[in-house]
PAZAPA-4460 file (N, C-alpha, C; in steps of 0.05 Angstrom, whole numbers, plus 32768, in hexadecimal, padded with zeros to 4 digits):
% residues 151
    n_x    n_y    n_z   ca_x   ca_y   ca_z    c_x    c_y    c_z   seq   type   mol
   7C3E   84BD   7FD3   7C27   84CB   7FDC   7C11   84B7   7FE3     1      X     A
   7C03   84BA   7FF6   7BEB   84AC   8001   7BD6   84BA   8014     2      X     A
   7BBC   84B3   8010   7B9D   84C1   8015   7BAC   84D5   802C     3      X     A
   7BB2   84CD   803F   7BB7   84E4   804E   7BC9   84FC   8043     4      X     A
   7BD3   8501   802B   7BEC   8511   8027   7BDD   8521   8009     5      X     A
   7BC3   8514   8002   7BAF   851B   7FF0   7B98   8533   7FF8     6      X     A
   7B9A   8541   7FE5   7B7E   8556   7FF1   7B73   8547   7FE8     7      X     A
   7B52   8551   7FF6   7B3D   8542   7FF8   7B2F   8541   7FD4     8      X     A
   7B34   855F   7FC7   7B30   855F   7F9F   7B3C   8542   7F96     9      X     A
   7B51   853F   7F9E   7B6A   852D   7F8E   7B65   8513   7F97    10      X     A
   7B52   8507   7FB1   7B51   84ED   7FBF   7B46   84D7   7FA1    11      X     A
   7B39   84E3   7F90   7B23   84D7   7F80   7B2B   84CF   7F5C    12      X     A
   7B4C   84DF   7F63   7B50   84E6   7F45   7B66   84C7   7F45    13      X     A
   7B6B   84B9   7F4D   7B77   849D   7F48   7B79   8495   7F2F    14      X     A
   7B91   848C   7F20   7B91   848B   7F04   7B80   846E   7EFE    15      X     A
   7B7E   8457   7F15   7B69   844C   7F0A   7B4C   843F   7F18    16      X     A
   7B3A   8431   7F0D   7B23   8434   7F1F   7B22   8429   7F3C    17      X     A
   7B33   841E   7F45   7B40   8406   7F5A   7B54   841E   7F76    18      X     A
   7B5E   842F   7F62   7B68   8448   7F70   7B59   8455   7F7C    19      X     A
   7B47   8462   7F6B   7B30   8472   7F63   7B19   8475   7F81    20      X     A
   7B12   8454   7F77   7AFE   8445   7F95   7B13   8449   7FB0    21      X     A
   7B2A   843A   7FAD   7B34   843E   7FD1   7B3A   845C   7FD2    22      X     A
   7B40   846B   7FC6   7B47   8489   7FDF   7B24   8497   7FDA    23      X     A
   7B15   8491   7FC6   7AF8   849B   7FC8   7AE9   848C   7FDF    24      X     A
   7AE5   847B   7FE4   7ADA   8468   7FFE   7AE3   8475   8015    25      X     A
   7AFB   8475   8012   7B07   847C   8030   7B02   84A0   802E    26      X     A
   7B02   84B3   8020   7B00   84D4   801B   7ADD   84D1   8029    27      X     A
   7ADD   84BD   8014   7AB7   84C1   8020   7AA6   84B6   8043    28      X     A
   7AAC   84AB   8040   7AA9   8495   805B   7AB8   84A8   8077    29      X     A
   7AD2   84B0   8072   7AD8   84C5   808A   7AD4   84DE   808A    30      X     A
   7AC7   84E3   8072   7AB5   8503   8071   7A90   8500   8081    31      X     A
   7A9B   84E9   807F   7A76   84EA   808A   7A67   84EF   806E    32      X     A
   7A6B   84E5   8057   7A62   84F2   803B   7A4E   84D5   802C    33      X     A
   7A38   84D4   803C   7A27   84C8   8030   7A1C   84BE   8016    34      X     A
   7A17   84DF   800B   7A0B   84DD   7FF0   7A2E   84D5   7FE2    35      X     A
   7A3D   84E0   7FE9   7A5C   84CF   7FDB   7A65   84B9   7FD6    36      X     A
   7A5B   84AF   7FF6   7A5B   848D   7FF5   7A4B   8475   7FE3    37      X     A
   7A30   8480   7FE9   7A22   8475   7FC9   7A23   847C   7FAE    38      X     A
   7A2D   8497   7FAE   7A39   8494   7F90   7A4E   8481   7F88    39      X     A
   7A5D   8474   7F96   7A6F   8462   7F96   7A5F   8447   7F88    40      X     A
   7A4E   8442   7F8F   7A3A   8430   7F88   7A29   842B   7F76    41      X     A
   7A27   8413   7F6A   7A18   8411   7F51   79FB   83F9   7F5C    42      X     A
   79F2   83F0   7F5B   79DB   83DF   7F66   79DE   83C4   7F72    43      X     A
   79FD   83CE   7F85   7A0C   83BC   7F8B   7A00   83AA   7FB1    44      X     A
   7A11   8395   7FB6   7A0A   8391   7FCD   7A18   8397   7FDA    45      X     A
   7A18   8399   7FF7   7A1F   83A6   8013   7A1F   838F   8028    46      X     A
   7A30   8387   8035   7A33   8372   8044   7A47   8386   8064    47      X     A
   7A43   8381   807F   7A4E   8384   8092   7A44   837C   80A7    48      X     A
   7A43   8371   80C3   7A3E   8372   80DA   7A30   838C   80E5    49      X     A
   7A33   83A3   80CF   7A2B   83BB   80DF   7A0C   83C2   80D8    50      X     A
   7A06   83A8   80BF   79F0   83B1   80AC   79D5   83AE   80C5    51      X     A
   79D4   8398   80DA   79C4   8394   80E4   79C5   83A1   80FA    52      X     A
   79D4   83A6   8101   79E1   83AE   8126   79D0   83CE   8118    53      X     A
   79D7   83DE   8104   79D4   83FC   8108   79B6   83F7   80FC    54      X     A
   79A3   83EB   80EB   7990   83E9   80E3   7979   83DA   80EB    55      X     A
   7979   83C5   80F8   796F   83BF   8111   7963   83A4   80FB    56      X     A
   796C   83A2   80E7   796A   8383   80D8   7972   836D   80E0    57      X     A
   796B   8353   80D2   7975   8337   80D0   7984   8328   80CA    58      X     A
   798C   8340   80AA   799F   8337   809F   79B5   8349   809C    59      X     A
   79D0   833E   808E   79ED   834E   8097   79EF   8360   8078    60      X     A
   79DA   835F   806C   79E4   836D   804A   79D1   8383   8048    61      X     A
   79CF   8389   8026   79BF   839F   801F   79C1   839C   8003    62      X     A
   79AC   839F   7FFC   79B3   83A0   7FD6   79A5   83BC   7FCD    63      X     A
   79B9   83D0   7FC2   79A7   83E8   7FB3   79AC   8406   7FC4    64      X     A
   79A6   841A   7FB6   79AA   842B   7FC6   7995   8430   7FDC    65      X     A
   7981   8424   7FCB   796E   8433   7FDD   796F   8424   7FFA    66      X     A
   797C   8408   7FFD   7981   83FB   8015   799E   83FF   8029    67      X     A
   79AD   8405   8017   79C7   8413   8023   79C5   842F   802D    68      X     A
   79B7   843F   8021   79B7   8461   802B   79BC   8466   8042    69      X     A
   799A   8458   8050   799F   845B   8074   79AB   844D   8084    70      X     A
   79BD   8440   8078   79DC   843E   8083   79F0   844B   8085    71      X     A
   79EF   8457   8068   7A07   846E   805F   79FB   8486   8079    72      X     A
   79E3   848E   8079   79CF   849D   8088   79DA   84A0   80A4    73      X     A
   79E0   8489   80B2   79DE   8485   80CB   7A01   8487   80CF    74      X     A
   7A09   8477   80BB   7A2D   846C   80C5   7A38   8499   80C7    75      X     A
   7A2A   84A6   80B6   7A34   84C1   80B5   7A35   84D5   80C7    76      X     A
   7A22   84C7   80E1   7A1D   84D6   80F5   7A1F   84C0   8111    77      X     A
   7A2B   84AC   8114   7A2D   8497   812A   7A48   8482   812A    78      X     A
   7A5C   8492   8119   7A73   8485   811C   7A7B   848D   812D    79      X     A
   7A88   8477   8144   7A96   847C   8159   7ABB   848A   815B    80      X     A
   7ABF   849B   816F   7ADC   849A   816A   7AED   8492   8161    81      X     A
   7AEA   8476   8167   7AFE   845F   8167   7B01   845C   8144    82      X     A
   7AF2   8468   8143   7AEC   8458   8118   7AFE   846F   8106    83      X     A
   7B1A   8467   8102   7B2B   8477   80FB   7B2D   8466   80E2    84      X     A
   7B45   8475   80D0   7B50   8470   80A9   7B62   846C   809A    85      X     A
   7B75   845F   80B2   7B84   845B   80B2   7B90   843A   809F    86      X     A
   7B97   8441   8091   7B99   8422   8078   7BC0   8429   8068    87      X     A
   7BC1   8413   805D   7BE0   8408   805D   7BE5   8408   803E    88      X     A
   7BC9   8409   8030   7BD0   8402   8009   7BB3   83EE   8006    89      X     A
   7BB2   83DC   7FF3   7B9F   83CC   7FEB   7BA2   83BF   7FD2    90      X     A
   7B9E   83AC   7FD5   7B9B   8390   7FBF   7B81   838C   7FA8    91      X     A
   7B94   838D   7F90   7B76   838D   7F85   7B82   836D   7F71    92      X     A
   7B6F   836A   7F5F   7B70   835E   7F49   7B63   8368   7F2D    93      X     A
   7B63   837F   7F2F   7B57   839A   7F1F   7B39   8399   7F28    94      X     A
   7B2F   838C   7F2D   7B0E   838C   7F2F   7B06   8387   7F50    95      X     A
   7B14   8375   7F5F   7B09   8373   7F79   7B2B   8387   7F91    96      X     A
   7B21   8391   7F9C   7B2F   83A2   7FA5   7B24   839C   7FC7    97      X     A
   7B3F   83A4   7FD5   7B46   8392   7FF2   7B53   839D   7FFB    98      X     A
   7B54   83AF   8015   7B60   83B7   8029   7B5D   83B1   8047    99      X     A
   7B6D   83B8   8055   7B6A   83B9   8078   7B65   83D5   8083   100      X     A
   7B59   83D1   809B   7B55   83EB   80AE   7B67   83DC   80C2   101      X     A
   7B79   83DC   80C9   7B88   83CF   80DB   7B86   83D3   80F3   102      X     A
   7B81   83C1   8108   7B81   83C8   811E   7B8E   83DE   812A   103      X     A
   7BAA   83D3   8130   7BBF   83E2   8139   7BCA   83FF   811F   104      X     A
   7BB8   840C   811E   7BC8   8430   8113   7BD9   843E   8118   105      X     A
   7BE8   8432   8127   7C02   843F   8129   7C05   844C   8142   106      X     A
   7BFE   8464   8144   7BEF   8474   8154   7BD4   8473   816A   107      X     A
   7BD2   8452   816F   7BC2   8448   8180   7BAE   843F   8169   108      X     A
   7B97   8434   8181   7B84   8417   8170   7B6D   8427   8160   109      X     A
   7B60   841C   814A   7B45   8422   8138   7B3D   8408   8137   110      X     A
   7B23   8409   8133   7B16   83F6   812A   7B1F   83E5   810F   111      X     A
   7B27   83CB   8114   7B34   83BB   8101   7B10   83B5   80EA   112      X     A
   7B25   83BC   80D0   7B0D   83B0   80BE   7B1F   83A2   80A0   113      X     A
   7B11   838F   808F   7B1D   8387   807B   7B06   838A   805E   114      X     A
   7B0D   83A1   804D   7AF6   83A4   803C   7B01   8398   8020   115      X     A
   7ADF   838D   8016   7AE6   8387   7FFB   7AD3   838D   7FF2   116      X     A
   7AE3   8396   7FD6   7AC5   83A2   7FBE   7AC7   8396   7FA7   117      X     A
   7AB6   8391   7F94   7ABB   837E   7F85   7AB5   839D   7F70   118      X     A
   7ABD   83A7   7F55   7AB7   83BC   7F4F   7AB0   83B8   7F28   119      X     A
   7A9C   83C0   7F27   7A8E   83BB   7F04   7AA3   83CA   7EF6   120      X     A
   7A9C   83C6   7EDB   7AA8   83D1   7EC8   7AB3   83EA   7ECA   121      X     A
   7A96   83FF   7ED0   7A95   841C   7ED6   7AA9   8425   7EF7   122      X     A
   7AB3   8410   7EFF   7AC5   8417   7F14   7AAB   8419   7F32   123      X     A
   7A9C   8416   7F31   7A7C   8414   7F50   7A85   83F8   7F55   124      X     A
   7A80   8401   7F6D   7A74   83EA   7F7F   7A65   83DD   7F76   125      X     A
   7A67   83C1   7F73   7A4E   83AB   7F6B   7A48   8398   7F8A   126      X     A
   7A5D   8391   7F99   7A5F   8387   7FAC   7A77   8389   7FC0   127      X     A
   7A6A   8394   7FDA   7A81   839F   7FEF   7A71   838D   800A   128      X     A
   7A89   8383   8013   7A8D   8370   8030   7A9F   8380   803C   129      X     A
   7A99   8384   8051   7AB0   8392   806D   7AAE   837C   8089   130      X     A
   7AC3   8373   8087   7AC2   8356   8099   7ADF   8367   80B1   131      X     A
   7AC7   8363   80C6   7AD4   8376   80DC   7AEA   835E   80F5   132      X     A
   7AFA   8368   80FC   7B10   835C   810E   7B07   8362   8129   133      X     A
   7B16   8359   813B   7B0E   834E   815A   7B03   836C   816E   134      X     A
   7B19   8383   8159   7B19   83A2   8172   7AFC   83AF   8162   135      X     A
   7AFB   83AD   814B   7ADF   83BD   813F   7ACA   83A1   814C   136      X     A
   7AC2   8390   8149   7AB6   8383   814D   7AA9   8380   8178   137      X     A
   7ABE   838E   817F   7ABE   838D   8198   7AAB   83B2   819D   138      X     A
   7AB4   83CA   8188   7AA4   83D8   818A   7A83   83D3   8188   139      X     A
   7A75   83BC   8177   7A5A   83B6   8174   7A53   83A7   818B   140      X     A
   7A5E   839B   819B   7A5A   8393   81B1   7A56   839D   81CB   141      X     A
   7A5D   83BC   81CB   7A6D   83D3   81D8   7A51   83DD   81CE   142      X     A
   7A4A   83E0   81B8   7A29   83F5   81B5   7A33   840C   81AF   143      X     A
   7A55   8416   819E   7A56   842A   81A7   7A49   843C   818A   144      X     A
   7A3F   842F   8175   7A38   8439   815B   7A15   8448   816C   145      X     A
   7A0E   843B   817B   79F5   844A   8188   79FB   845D   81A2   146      X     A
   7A0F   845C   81AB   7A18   846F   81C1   7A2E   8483   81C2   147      X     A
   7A34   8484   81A7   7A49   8493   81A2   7A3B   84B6   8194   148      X     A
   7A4B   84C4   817F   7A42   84E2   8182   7A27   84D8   8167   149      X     A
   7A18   84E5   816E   7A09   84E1   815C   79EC   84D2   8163   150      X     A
   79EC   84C1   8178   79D9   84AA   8181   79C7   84B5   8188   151      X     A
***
């Protein structure tokens, strides 16, 4: 069994916190589920290419909720087509947890991404990097997070 073969109740019930986070991240993030996504989060940092491109900042991070929100805010209403959920399993070491968005889905291309979360005791986010590959990276170049449904 895997996230796609999961109702959406059951994405969250993972027997451990490493489980728990990848099918909750991904339940939340392709629901468009904002306030879901920061509950994921503990007073952690936020690192991506997308932090500046969608917020009109300097820098690529965020520390806190109150600096991540209107990101969660924006990514819930300006993800492009192309930004599909498609993932293969993930690597942990019980605490830092590591997957792919793979380019090639099988079923034609998504935006390639590679996420890591580093996760506290309580199983949150303390620190998450999403270090994006050549076809997602080619969408921010493309403008399409500002010209897509939602813009």
């Amino acid at each position: 069994m895997d996230e796609k073969t999961l109702p959406r109740n059951l994405v969250t019930a993972g027997s451990t916190p490493v489980e728990r986070m990848y099918f909750a991240w991904n339940d939340a993030l392709s629901h468009n589920d904002a306030d879901g996504l920061l509950a994921l989060f503990d007073d952690a940092w936020f690192e991506s290419p997308l932090v500046p491109h969608l917020l009109g900042i300097d820098r690529g991070y965020l520390h806190g909720h109150k600096e991540i929100r209107p990101l969660f805010d924006i990514l819930a209403i300006r993800k492009p087509p192309v930004r599909q959920y498609f993932r293969t399993g993930y690597l942990t070491d019980g605490k830092r947890l590591i997957w792919e968005y793979p380019r090639d889905a099988g079923k034609g291309e998504q935006m390639d991404f590679v996420e890591a979360m580093d996760l506290n005791d309580d199983g949150l986010i303390q620190r998450h990097c999403v270090y994006w590959g050549w076809f997602g990276f080619r969408v921010l170049q493309r403008n399409e997070y500002h010209s897509g449904p939602g813009a």
